[in-house]
C-alpha positions as CSV (number, residue, x, y, z in Angstrom):
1,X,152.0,36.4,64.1
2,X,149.9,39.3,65.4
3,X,147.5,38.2,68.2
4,X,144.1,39.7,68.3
5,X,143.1,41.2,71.6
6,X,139.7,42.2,73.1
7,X,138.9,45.3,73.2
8,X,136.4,45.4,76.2
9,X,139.5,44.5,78.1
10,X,140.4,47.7,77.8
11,X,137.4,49.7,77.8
12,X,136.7,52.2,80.6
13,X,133.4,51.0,80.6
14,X,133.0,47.1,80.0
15,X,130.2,45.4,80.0
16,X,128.1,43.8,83.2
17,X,127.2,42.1,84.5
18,X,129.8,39.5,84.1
19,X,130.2,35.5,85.2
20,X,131.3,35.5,89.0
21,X,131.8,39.7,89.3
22,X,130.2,41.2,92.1
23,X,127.0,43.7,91.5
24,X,128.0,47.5,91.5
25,X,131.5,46.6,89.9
26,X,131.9,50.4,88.2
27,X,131.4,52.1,91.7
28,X,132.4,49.9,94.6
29,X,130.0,52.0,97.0
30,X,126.5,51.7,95.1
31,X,125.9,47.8,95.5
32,X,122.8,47.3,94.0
33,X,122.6,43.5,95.5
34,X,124.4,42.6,98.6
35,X,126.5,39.2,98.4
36,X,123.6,37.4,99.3
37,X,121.4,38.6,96.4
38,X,119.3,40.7,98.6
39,X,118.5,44.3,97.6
40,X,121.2,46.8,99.6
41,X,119.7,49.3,102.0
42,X,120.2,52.1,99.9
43,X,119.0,50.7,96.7
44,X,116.0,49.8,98.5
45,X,115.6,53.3,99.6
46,X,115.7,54.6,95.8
47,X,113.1,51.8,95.1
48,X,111.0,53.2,97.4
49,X,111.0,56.7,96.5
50,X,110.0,55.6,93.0
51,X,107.5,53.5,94.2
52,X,106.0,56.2,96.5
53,X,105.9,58.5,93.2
54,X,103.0,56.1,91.8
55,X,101.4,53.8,94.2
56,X,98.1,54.8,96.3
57,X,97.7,55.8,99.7
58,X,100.8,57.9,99.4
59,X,103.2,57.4,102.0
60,X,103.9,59.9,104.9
61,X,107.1,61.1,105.5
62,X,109.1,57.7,104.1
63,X,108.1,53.9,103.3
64,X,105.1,53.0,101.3
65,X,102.7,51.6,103.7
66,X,102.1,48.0,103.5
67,X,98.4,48.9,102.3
68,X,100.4,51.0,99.3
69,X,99.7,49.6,95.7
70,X,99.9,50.5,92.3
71,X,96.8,50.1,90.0
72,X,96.8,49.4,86.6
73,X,96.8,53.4,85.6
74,X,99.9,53.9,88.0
75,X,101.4,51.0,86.4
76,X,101.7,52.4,82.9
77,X,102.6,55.8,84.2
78,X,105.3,54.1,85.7
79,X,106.6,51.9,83.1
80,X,106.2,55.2,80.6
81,X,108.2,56.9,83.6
82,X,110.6,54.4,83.0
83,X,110.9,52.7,79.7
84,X,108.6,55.2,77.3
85,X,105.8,52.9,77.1
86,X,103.2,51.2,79.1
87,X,103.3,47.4,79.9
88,X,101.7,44.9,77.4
89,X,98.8,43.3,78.7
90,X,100.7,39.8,78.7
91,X,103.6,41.4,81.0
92,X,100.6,43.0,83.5
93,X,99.1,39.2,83.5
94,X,102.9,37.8,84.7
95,X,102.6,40.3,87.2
96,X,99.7,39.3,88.2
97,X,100.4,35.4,88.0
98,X,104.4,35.8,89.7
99,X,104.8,38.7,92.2
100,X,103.1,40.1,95.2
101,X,99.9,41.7,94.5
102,X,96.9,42.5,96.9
103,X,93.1,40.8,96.2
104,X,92.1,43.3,93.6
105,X,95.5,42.6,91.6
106,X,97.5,45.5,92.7
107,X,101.3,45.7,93.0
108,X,102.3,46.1,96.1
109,X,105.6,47.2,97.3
110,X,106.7,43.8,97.8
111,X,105.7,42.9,94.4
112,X,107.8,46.2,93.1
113,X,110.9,44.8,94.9
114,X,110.6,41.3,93.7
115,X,110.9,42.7,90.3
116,X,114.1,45.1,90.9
117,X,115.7,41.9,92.5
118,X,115.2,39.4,89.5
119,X,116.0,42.3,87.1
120,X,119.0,43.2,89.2
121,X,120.1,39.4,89.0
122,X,119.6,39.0,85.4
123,X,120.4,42.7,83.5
124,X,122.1,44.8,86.2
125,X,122.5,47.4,82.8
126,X,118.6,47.4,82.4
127,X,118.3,48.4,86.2
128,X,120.5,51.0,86.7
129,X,119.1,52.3,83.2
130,X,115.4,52.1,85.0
131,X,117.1,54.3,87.9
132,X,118.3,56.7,85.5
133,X,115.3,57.3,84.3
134,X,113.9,58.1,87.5
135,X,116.7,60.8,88.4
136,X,119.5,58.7,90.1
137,X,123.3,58.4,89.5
138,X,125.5,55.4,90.0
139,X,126.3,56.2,93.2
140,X,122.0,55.6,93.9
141,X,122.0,59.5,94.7
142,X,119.1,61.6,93.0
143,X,120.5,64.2,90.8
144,X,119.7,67.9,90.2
145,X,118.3,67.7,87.5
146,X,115.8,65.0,88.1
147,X,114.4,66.4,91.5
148,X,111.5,67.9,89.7
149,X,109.1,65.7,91.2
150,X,110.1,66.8,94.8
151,X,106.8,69.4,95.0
152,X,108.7,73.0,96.2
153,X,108.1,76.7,95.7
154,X,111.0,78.4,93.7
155,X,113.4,80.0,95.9
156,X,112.0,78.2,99.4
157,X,114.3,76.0,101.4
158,X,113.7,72.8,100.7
159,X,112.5,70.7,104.3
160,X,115.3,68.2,105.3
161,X,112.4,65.7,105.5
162,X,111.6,65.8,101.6
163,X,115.3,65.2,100.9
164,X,115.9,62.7,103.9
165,X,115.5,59.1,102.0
166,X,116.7,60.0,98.5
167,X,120.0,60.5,99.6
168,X,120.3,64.8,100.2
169,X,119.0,65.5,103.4
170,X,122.1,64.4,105.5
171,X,124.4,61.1,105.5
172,X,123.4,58.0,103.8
173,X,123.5,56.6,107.1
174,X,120.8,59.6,108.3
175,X,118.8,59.0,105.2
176,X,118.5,55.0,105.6
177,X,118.0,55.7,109.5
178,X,114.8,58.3,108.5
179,X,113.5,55.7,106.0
180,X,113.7,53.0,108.8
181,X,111.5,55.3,111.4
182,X,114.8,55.3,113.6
């Protein structure tokens, strides 16, 4: 009698998230949720360099300010950014009606993290999809070829403070510090 094994036990590459298995299972040192459920530092500091790509007053030198939004135009650029097309009106009213948003119905960057962390905690796949989209690897570091948005003349250094907070200007630990005002 020839028993029938699975596959996915196998597989390089199995799927996740699974029942019980800790976030960031593929590479041990890009947790995406810490064993609490909250968002880890440096997945928090990819978040915000994709949020500071689209919200309004852009951010100086790291965080979004807590005045920082996105409208309904950034919003679509964003989800276009990020999944090819722009949100259905009935997804934009959940927004509205579930997360964080300011008086005039603008996400804020609370309301941008509240939906990484109940992604995260449902379709760890879809997230780290989302983050691929916007230039990072597993390991929550931004890639060369997705820096195009870092605004640079050809040839000129790069300022450590454009890379500091995406993970290339110095240490994680230097990066996180810089995005904390440390």
């Amino acid at each position: 009698m020839t028993q029938r094994l699975d596959s996915r036990a196998f597989s390089p590459r199995p799927e996740t998230p699974e029942q019980g298995v800790a976030q960031g299972r593929r590479n041990p040192s890009a947790q995406l949720l810490d064993e609490d459920g909250n968002l880890s530092d440096l997945f928090e500091a990819c978040l915000a360099h994709i949020f500071a790509k689209y919200c309004s007053p852009k951010p100086f030198g790291g965080r979004p300010s807590p005045d920082s939004v996105m409208d309904g135009a950034a919003l679509d650029v964003w989800a276009r950014d990020t999944n090819g097309v722009p949100f259905s009106q009935e997804s934009i009213d959940e927004m509205k009606e579930y997360l964080d948003v300011d008086e005039q119905g603008n996400l804020t960057y609370k309301g941008f993290l509240q939906i990484y962390t109940l992604q995260t905690e449902n379709d760890e796949e879809e997230t780290w999809r989302d983050l691929s989209s916007h230039g990072f690897d597993r390991s929550l570091q931004l890639v060369s070829a997705r820096r195009e948005d870092m605004e640079v003349d050809e040839g000129e250094p790069v300022p450590m403070n454009q890379l500091r907070g995406v993970g290339l200007g110095g240490s994680r630990v230097e990066s996180l510090e810089y995005m904390n005002g440390a």
